[in-house]
Biopython code that builds the backbone (N, CA, C, O; Angstrom):
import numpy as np
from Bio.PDB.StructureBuilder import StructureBuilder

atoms = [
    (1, "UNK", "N", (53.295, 108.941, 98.304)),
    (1, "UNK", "CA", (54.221, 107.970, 97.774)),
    (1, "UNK", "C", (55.640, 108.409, 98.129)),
    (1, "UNK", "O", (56.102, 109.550, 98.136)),
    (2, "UNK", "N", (56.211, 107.281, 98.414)),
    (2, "UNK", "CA", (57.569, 107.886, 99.185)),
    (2, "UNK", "C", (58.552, 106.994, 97.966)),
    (2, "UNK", "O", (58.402, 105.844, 97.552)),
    (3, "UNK", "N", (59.520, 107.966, 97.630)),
    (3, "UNK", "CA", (61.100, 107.440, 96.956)),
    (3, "UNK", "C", (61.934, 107.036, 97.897)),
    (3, "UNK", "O", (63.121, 106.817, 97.659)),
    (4, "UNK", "N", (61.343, 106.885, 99.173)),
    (4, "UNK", "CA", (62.660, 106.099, 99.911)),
    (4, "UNK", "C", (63.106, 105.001, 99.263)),
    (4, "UNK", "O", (62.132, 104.280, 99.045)),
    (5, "UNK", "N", (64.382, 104.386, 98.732)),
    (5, "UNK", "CA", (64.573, 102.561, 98.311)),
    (5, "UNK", "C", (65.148, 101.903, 99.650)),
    (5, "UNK", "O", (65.959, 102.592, 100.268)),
    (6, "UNK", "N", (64.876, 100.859, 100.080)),
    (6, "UNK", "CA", (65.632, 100.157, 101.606)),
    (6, "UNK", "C", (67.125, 100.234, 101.474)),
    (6, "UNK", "O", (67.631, 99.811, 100.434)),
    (7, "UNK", "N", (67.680, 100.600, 102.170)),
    (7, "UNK", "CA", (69.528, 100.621, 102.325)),
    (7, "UNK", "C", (70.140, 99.260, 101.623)),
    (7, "UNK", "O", (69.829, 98.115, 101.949)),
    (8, "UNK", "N", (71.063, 99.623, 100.605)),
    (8, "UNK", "CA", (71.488, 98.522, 100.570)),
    (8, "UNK", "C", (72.446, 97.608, 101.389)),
    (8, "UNK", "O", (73.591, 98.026, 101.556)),
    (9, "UNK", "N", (72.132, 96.523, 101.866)),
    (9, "UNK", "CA", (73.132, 96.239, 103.190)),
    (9, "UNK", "C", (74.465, 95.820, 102.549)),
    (9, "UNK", "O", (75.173, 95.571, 103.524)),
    (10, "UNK", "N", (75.008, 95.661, 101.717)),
    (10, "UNK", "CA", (76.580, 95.987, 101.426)),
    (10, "UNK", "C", (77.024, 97.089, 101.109)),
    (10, "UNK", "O", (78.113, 97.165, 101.680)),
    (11, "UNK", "N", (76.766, 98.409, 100.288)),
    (11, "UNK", "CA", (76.611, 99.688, 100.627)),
    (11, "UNK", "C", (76.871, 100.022, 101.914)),
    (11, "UNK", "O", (77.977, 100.159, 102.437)),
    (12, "UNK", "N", (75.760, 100.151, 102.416)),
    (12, "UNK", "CA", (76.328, 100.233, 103.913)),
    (12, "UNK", "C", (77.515, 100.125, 104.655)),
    (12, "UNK", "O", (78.279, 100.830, 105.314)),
    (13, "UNK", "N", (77.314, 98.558, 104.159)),
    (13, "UNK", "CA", (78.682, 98.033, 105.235)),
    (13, "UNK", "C", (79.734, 98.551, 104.592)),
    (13, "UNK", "O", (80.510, 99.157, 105.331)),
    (14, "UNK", "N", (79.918, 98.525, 103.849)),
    (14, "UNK", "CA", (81.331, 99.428, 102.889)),
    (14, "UNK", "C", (81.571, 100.768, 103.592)),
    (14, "UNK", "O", (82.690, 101.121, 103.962)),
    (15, "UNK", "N", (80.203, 101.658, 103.791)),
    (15, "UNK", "CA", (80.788, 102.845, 104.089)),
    (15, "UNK", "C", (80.656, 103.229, 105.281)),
    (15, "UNK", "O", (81.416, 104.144, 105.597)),
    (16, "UNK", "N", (79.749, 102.747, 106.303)),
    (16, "UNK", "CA", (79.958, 102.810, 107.350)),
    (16, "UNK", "C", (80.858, 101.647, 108.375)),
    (16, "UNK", "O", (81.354, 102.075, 109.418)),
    (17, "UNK", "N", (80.966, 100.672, 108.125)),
    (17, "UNK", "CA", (81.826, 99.704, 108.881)),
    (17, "UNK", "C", (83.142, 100.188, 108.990)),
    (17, "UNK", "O", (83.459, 100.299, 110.174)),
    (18, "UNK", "N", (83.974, 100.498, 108.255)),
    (18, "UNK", "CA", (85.387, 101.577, 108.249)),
    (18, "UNK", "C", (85.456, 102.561, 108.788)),
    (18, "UNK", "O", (86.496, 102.923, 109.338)),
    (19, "UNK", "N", (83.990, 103.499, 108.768)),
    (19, "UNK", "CA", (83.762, 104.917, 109.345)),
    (19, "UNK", "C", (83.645, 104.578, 111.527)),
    (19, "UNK", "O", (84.072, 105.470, 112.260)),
    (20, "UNK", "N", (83.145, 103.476, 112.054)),
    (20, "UNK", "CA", (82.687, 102.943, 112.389)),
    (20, "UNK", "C", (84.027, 102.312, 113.265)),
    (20, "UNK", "O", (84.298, 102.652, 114.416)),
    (21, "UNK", "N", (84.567, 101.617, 112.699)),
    (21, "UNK", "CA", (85.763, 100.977, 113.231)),
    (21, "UNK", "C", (87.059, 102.477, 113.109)),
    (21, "UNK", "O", (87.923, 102.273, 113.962)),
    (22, "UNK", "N", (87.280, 103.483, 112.507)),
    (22, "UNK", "CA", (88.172, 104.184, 112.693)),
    (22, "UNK", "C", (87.376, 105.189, 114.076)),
    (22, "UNK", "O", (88.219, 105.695, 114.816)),
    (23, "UNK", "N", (86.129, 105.447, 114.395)),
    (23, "UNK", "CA", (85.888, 106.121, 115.882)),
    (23, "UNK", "C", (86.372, 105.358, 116.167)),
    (23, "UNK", "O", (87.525, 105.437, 115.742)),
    (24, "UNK", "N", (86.145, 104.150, 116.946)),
    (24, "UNK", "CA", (86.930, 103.615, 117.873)),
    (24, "UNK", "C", (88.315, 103.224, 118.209)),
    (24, "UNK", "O", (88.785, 102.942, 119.311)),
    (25, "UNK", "N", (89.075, 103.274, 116.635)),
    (25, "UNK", "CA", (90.510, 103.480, 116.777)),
    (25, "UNK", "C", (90.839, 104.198, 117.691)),
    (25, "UNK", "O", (91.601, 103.870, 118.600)),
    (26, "UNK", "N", (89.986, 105.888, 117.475)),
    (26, "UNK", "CA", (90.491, 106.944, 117.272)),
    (26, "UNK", "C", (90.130, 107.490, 118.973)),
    (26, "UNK", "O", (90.697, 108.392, 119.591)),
    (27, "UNK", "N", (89.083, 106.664, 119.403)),
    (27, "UNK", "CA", (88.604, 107.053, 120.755)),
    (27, "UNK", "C", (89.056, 105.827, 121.830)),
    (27, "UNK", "O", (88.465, 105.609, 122.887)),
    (28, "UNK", "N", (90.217, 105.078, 121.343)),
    (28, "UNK", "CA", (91.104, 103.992, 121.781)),
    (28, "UNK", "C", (91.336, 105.115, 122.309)),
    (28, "UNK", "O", (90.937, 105.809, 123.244)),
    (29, "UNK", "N", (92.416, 105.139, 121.114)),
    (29, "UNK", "CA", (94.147, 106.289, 121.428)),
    (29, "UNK", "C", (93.719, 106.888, 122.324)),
    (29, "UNK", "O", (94.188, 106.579, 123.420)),
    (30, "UNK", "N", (92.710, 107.943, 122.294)),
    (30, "UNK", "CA", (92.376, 109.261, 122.847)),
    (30, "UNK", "C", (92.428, 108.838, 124.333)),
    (30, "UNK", "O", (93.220, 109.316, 125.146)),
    (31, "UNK", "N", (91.142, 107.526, 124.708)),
    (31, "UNK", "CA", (91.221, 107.408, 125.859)),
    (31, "UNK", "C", (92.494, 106.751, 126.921)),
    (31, "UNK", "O", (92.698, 106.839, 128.132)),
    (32, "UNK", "N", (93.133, 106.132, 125.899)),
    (32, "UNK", "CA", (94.489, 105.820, 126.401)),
    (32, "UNK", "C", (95.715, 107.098, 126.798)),
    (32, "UNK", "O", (96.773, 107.321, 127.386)),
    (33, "UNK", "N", (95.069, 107.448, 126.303)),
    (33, "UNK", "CA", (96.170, 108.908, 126.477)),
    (33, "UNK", "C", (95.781, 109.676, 127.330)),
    (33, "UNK", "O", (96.559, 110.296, 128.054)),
    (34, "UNK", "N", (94.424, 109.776, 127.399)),
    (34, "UNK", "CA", (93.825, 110.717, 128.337)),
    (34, "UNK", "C", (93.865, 109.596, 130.091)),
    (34, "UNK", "O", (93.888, 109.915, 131.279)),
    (35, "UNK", "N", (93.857, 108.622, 129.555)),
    (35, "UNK", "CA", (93.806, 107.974, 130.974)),
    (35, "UNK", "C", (95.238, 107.712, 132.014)),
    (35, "UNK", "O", (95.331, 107.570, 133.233)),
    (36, "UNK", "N", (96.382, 107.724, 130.788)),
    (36, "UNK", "CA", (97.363, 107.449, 131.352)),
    (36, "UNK", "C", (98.637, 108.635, 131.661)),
    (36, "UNK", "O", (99.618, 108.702, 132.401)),
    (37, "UNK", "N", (98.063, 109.389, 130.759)),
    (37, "UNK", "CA", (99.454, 110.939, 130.604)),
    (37, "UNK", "C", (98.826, 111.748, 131.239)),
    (37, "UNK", "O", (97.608, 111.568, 131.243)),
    (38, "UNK", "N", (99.311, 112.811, 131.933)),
    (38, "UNK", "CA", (98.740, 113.956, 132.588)),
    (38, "UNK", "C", (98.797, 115.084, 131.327)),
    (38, "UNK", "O", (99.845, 115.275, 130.709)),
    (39, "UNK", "N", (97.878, 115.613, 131.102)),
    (39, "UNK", "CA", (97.865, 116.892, 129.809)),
    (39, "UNK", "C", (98.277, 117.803, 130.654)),
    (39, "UNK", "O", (97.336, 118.147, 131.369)),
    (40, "UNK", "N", (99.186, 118.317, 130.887)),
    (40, "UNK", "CA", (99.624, 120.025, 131.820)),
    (40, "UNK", "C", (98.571, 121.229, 130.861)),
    (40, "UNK", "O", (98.080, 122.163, 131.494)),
    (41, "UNK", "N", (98.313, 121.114, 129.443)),
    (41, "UNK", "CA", (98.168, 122.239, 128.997)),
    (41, "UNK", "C", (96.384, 122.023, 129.924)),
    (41, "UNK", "O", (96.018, 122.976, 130.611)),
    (42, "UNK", "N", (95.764, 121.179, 129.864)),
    (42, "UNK", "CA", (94.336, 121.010, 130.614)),
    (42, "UNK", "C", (94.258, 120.914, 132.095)),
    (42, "UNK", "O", (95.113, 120.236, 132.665)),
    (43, "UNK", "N", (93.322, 121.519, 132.793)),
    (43, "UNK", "CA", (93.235, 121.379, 134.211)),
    (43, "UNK", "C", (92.492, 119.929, 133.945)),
    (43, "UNK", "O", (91.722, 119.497, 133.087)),
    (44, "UNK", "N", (93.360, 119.212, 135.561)),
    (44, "UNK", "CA", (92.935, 117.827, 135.696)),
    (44, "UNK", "C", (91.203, 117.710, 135.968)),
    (44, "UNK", "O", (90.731, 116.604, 136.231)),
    (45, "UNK", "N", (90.516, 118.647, 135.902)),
    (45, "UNK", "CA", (89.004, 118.333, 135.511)),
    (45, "UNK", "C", (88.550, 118.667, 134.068)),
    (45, "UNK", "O", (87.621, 118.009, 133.600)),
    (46, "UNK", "N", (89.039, 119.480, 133.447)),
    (46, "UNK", "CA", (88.887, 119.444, 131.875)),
    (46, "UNK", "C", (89.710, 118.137, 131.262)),
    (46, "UNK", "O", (89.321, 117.760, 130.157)),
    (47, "UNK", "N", (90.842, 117.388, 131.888)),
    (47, "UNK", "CA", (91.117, 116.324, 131.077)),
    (47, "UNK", "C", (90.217, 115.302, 131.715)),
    (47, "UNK", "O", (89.810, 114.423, 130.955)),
    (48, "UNK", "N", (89.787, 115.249, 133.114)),
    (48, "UNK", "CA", (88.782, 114.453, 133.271)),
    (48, "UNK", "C", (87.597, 113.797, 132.149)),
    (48, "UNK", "O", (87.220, 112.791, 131.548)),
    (49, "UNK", "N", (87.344, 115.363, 132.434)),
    (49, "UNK", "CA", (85.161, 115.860, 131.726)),
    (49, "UNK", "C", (85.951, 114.993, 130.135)),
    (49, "UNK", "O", (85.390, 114.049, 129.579)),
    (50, "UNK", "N", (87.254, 115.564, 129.674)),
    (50, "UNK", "CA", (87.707, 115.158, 128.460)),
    (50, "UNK", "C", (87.411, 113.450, 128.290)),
    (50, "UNK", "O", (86.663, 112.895, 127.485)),
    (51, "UNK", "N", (88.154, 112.936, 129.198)),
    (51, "UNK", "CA", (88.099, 111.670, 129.039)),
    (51, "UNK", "C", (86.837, 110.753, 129.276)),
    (51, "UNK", "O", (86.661, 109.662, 128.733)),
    (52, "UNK", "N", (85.910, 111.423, 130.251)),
    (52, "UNK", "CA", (84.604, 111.005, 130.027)),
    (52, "UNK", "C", (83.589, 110.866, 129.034)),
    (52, "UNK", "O", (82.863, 109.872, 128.995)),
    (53, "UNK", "N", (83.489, 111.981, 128.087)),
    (53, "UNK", "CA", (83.491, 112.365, 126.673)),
    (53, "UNK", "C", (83.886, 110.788, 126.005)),
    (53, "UNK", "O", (83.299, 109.706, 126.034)),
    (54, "UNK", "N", (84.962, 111.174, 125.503)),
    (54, "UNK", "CA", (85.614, 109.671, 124.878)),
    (54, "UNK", "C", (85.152, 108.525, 125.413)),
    (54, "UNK", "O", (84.796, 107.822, 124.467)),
    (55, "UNK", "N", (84.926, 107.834, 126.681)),
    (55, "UNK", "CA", (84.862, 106.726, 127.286)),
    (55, "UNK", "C", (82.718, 106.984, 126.728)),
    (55, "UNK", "O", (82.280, 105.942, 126.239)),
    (56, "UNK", "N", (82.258, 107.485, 126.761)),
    (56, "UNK", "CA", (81.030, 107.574, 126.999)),
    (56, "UNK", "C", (81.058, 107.380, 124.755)),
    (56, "UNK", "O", (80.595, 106.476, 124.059)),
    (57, "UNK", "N", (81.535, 108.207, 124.494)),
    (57, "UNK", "CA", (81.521, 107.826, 122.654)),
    (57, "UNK", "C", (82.133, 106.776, 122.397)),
    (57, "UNK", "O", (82.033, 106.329, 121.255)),
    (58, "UNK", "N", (82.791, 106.210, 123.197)),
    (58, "UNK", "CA", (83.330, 104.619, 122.747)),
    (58, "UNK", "C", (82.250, 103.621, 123.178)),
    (58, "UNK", "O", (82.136, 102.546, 122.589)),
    (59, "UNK", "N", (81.306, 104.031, 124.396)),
    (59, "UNK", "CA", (80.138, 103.195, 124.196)),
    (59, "UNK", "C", (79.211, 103.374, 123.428)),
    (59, "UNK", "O", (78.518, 102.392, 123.161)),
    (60, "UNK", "N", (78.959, 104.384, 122.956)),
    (60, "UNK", "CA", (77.915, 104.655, 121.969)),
    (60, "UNK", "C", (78.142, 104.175, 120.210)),
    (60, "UNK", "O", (77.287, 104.099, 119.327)),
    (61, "UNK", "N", (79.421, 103.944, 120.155)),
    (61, "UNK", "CA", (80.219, 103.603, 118.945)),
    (61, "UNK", "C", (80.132, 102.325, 118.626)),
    (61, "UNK", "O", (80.014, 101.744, 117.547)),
    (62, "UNK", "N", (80.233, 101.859, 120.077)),
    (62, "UNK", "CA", (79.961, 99.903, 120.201)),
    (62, "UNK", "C", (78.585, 99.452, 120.146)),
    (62, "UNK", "O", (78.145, 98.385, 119.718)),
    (63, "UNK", "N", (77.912, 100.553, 120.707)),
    (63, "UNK", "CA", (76.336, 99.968, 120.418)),
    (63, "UNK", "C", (76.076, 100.236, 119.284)),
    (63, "UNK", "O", (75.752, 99.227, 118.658)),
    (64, "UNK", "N", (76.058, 101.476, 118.489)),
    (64, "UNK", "CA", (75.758, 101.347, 117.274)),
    (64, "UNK", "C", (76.421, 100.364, 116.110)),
    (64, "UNK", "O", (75.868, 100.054, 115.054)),
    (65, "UNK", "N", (78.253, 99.788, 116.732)),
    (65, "UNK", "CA", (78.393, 98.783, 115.999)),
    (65, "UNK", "C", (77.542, 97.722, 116.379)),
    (65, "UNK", "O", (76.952, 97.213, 115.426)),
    (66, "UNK", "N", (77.321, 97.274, 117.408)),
    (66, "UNK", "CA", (76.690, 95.923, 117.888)),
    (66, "UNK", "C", (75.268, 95.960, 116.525)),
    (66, "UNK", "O", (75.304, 95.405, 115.427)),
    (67, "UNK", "N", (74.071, 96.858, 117.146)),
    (67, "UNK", "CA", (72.880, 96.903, 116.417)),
    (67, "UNK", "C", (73.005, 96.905, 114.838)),
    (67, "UNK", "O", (72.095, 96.507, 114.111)),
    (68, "UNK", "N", (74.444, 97.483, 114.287)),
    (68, "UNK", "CA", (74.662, 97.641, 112.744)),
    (68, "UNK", "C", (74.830, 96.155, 112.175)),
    (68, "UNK", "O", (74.375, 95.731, 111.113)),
    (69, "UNK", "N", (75.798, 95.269, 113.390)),
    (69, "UNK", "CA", (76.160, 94.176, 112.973)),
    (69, "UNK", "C", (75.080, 93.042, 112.861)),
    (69, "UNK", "O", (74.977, 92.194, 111.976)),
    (70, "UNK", "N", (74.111, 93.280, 114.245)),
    (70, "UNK", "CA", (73.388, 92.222, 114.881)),
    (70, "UNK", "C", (71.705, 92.629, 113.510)),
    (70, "UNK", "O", (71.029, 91.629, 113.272)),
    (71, "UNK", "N", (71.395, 93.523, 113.038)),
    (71, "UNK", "CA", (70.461, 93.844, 112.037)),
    (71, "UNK", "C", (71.182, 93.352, 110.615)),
    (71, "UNK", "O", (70.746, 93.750, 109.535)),
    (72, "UNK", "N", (72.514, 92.302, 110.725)),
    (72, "UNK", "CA", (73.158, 92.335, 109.086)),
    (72, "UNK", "C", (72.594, 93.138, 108.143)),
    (72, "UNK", "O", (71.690, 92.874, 107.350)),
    (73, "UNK", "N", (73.482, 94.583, 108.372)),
    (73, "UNK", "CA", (74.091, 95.768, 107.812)),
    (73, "UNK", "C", (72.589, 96.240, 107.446)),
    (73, "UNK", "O", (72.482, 96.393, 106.229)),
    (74, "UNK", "N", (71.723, 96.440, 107.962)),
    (74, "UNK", "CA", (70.275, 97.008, 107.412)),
    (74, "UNK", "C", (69.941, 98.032, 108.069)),
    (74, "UNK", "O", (68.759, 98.376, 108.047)),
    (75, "UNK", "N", (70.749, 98.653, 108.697)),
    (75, "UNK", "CA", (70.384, 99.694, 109.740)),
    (75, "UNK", "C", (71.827, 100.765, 109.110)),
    (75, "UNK", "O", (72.821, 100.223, 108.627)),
    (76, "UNK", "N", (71.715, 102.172, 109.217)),
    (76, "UNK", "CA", (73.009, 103.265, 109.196)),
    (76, "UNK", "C", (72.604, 103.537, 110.528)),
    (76, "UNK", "O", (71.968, 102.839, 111.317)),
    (77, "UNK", "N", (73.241, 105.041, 110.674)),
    (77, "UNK", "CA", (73.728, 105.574, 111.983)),
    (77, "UNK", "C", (73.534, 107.306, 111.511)),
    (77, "UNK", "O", (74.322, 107.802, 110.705)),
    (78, "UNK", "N", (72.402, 108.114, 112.118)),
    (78, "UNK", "CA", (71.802, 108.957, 111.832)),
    (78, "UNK", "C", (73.565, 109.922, 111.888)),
    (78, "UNK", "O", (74.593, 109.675, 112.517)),
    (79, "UNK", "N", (73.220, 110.986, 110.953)),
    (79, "UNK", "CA", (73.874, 112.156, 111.120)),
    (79, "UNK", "C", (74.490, 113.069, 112.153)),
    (79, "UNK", "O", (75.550, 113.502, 112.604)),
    (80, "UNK", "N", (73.116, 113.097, 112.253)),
    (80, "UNK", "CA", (72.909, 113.807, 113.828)),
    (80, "UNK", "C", (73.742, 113.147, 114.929)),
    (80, "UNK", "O", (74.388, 113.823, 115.730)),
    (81, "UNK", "N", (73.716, 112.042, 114.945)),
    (81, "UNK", "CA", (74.380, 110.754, 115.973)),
    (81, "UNK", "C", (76.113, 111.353, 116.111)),
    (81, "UNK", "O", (76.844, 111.698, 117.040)),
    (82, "UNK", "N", (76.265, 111.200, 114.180)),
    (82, "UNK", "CA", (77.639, 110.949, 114.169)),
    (82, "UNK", "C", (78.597, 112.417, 114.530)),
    (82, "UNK", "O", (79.744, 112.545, 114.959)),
    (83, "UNK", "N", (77.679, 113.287, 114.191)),
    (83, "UNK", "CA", (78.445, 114.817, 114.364)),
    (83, "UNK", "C", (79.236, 114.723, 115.783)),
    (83, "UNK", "O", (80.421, 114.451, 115.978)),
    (84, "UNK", "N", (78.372, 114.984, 116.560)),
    (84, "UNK", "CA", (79.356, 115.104, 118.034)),
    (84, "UNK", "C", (80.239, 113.891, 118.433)),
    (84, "UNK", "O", (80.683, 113.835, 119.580)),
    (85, "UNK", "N", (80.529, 112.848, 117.462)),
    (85, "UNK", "CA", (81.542, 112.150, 117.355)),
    (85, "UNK", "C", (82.272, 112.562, 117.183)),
    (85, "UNK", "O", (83.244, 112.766, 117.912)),
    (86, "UNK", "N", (81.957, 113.027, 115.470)),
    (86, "UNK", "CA", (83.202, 113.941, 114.981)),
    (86, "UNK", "C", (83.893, 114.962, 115.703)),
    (86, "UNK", "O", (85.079, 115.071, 116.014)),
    (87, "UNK", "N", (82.717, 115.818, 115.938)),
    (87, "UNK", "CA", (83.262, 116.972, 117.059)),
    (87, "UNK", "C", (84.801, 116.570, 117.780)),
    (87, "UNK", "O", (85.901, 117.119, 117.723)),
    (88, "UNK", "N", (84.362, 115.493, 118.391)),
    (88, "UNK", "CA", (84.578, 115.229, 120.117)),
    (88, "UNK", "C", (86.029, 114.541, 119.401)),
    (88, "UNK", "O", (87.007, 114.969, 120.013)),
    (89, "UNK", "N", (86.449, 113.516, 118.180)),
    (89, "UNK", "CA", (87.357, 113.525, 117.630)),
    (89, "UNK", "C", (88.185, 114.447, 117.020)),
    (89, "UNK", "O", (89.403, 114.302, 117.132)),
    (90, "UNK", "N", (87.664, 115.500, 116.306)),
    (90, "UNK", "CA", (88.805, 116.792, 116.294)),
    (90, "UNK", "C", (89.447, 117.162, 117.483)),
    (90, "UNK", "O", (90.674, 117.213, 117.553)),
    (91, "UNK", "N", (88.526, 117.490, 118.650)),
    (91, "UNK", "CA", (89.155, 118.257, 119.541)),
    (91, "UNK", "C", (90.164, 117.460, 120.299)),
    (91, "UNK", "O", (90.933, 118.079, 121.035)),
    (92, "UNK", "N", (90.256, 116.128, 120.206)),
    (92, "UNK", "CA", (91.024, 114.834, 120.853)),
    (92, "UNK", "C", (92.219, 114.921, 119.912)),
    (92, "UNK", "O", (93.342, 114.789, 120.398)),
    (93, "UNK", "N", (92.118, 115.067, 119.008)),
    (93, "UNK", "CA", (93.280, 115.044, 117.551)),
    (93, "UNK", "C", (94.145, 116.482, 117.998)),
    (93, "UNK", "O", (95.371, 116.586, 117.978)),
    (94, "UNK", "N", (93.371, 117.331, 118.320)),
    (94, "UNK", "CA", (93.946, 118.400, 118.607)),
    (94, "UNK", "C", (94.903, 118.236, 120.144)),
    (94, "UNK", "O", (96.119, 118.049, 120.184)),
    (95, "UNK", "N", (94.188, 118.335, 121.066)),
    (95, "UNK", "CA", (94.962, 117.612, 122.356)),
    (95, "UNK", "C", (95.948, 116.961, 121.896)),
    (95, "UNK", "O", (97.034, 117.537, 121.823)),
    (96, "UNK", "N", (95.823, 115.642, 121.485)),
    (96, "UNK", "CA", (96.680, 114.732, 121.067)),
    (96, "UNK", "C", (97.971, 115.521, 120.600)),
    (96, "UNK", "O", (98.941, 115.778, 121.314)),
    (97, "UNK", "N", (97.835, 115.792, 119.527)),
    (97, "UNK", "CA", (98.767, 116.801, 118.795)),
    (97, "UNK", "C", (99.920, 117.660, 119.455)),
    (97, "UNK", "O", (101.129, 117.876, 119.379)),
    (98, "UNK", "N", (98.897, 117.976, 120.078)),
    (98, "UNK", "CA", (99.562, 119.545, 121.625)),
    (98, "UNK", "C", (100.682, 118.780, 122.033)),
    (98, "UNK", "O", (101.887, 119.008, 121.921)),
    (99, "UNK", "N", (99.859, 117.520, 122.686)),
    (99, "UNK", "CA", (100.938, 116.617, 123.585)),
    (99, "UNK", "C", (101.820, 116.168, 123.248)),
    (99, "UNK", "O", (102.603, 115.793, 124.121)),
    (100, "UNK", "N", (102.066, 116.025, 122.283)),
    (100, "UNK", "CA", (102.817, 115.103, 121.534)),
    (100, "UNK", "C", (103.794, 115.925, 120.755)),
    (100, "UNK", "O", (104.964, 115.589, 120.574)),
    (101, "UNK", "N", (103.130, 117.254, 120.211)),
    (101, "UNK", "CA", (104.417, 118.019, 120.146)),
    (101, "UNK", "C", (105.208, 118.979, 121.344)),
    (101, "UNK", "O", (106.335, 119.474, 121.364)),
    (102, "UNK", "N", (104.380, 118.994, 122.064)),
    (102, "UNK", "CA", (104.973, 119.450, 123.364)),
    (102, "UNK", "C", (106.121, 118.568, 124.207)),
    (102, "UNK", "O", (106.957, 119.021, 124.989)),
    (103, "UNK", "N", (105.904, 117.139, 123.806)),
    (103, "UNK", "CA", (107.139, 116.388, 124.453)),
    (103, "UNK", "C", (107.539, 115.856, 123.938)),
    (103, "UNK", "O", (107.646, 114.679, 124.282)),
    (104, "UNK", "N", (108.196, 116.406, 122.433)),
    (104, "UNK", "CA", (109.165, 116.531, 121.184)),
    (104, "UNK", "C", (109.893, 117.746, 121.525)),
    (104, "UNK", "O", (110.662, 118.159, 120.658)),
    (105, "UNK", "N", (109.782, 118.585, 122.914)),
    (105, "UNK", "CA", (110.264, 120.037, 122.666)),
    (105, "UNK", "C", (111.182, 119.821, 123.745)),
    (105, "UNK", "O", (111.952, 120.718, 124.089)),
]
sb = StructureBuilder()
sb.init_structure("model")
sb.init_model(0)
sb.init_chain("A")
sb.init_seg("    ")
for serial, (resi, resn, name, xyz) in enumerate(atoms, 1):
    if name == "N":
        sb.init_residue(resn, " ", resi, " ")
    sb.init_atom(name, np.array(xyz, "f"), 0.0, 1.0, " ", f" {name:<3s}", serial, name[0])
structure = sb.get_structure()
């Protein structure tokens, strides 16, 4: 006998639809930045591999929005999934940061 109960689909959408729409804010910026500024502190193949990263989690972000939307909100987005999102958003926040205080200097 299993205690699983089915997701509630507004639950859900409450807490992942925001979680959900801020990756892709966040892997906008990143890839906009990474596509258009040269990072000096990164060799132009680490900002490459960088920006591939991002461009490749902004598709994975859209499919899991698409399937979240297209299942009305009955589906989450495993853990496991979301970590190396996160990951891959710190280390972009961090870059970001560098750059940005670096050409404030």
């Amino acid at each position: 006998m299993s205690n699983t109960a089915s997701p509630d689909p507004e639950m859900l959408r409450q807490l992942l639809e925001p979680l959900l729409e801020d990756f892709t804010y966040w892997f906008d910026r990143a890839q906009k930045l990474l596509a258009n500024e040269r990072i000096t502190f990164l060799t132009e193949v680490e900002q490459q591999n960088l920006l591939a990263q991002v461009e490749n989690a902004l598709k994975e972000v859209s499919a899991a929005t698409s399937l979240f939307r297209a299942t009305g909100h009955q589906i989450g987005v495993d853990m496991a999934a979301m970590k190396p999102w996160h990951k891959l958003l710190m280390e972009c926040q961090s870059v970001g940061m560098r750059y940005y205080r670096n050409q404030s200097n």
